[in-house]
C-alpha positions, 0 to 999 in steps of 0.5 A, spaced: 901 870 404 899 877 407 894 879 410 887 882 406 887 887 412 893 891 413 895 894 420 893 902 418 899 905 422 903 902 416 899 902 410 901 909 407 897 916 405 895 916 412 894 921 415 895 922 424 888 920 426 886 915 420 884 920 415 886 920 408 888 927 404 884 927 398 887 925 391 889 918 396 883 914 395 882 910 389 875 912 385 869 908 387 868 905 381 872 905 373 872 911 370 871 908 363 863 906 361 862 900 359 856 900 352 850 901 355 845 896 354 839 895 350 833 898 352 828 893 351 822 896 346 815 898 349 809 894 349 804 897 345 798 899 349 794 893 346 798 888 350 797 892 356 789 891 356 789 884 353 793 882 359 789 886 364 784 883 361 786 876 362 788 877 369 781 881 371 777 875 367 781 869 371 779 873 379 772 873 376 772 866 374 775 865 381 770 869 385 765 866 381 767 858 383 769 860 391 761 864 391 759 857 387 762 853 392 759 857 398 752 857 396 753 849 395 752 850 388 759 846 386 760 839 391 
């Protein structure tokens, strides 16, 4: 089994000091693209307002029970 890191004075393309001249390293990733993937569809804007307005009736519906529970209203 050889070792995963090679001794850099005996690996080739190196340059005196440890650079590497160009054209030596491989590409950072494939050149070749893959198909891109599907945008998801947008939600229309209605969708958006019955979401805020769930979200916005549940923290009215929260703040409304801890000031109950303040004020002694709820046991």
């Amino acid at each position: 089994m050889t070792s995963p890191d090679p001794d850099p004075e005996s690996t080739t393309g190196l340059e005196p000091g440890g650079g590497v001249p160009p054209g030596e390293t491989p590409p950072g990733e494939a050149s070749t693209a893959a198909s891109p993937q599907k945008e998801p569809e947008a939600r229309g804007a209605a969708f958006n307002k019955i979401a805020a307005g769930i979200v916005i009736g549940v923290g009215v519906l929260a703040a409304a029970y801890f000031i109950a529970y303040l004020a002694g209203i709820l046991g």
